[in-house]
N, C-alpha and C positions, 0 to 999 in steps of 0.2 A: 196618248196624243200622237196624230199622226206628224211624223217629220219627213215626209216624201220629198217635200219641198227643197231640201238641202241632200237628199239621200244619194242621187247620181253622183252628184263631185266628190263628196266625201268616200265613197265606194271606189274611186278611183284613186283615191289619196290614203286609203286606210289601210293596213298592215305592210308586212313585207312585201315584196317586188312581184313575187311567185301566186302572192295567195288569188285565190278565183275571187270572178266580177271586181278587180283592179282594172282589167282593161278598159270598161266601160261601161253602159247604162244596161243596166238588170233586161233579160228578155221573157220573164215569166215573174206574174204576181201568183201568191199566195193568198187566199182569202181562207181566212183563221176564224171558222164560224160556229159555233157549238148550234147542236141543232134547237136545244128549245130558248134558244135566243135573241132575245130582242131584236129584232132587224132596223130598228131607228136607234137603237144604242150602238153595237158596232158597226153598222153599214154592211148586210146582210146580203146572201143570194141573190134574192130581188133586184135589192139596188143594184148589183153588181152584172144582172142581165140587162137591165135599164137604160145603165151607162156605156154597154157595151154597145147596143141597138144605137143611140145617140151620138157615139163618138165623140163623151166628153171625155175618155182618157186619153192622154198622149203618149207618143213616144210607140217603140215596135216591142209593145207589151203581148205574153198570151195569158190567158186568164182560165186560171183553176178554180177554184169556186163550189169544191163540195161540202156538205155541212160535216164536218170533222176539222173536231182540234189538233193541233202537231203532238203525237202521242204516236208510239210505239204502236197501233194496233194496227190491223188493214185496210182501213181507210186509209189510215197514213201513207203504208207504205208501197200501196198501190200508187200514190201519185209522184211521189218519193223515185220509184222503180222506172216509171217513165219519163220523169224529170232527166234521172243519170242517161234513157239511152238514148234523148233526144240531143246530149251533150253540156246537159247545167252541171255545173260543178260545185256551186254553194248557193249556201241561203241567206240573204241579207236580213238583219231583225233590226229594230228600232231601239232596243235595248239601252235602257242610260248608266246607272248603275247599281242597280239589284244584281249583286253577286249570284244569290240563290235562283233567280231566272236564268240567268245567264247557265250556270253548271245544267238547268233542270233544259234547257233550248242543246247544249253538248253534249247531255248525256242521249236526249231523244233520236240525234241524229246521229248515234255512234250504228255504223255497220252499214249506213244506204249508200255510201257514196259522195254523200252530201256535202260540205263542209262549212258550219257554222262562220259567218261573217256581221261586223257587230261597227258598221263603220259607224256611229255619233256615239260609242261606246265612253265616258270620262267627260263627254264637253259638258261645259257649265250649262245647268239647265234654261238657268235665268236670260242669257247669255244666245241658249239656241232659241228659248219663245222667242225674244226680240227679232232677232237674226228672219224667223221663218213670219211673224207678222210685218215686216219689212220686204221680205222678198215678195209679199201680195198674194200668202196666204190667208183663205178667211174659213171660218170654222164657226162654229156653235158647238155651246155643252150638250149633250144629248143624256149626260146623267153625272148622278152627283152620288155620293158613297154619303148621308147627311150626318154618318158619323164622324167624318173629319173637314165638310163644308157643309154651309146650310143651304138648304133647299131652295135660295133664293138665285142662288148663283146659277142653276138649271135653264138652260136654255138661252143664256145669254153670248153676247157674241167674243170669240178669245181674240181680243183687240189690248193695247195699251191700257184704256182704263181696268179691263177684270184683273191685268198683271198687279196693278198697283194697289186692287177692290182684295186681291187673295191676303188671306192670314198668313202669317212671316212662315208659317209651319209647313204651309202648303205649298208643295213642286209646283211652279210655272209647267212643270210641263205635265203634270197630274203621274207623274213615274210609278208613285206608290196608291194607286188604285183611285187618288181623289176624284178623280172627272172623269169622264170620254168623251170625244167628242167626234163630231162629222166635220170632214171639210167637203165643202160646197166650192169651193175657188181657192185659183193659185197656177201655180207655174208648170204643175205637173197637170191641169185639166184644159184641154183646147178650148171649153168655155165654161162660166160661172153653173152650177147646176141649181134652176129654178125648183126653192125649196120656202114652204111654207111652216110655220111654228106655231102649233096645234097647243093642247090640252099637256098639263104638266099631272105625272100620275106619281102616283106613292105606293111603293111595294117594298114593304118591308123597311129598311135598313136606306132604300134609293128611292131617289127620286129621279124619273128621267121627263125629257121632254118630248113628246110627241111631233115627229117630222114626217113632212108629206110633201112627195115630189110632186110640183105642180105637173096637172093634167094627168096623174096617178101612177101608179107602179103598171 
């Protein structure tokens, strides 16, 4: 689940006085894409030229955006490489608390320069959904794991009722793999992104929702 919404302030508020992007708003995204990947489940390359053509992101973002996971390999750390000598100093993650993320996010960036930053890292999850559908984030499920929610919840929108619709088991903020979602609107896009909610498909183990940017990719 994306927590953009809250991710400046907190990056300004989070660790020691020294650590990097405490001074202020992040100036390069990271899009964390595996190539044979859903692109309406994580919000994909496409979207990510779409948005940019549009100028629904704000803020004095640059945008990276090739298909490679953060892994140790050359993908990596060719963008890794020019991050350091454009003067980035760390990498903000969304991270809540999965220990074993968090080491396997430290361990990948040990040797580039980089340095791991984990500002909503311990906050209550329940706590930060509220917080971020409050601040006038809006979102859809874009997929569902149907071994730990059912497949009805796909595609629905993450608002007050889904917090209270989830089983007591289940992360509000889907931490341990339950949901993904798209946000479409909030405080980090200059406007709402017109998205329409297609055909719900079943592969395997998920179910996701089919999204489509009005007037097309």
């Amino acid at each position: 689940m994306s927590q953009m919404s809250g991710f400046n302030r907190r990056i300004q508020r989070s660790g020691a006085p020294g650590d990097p992007l405490r001074r202020g708003t992040p100036d390069l995204l990271l899009w964390r894409v595996a190539a044979a990947t859903s692109i309406q489940q994580f919000g994909g390359i496409w979207w990510k030229r779409r948005l940019q053509r549009q100028h629904f992101l704000s803020g004095p973002y640059r945008c990276h955006g090739r298909a490679a996971t953060i892994s140790m390999n050359p993908s990596w750390q060719r963008p890794a490489a020019k991050a350091v000598a454009e003067g980035i100093e760390g990498v903000a993650f969304g991270d809540l608390f999965l220990e074993d993320v968090r080491a396997y996010r430290e361990r990948q960036l040990e040797g580039t320069g980089l340095t791991p930053i984990f500002p909503v890292w311990g906050l209550p999850t329940q706590a930060l959904a509220e917080e971020m559908i409050a601040s006038g984030l809006r979102a859809r499920l874009t997929c569902v794991d149907t071994e730990k929610l059912d497949s009805s919840f796909v595609g629905r929108e993450f608002d007050s009722a889904l917090l209270s619709a989830f089983p007591a088991e289940i992360d509000p903020c889907g931490e341990r793999g339950e949901f993904h979602s798209f946000v479409y609107a909030g405080p980090m896009l200059t406007s709402p992104i017109p998205i329409s909610l297609g055909e719900t498909l079943i592969r395997e183990r998920f179910a996701f929702a089919d999204l489509t940017m009005n007037g097309g990719i």
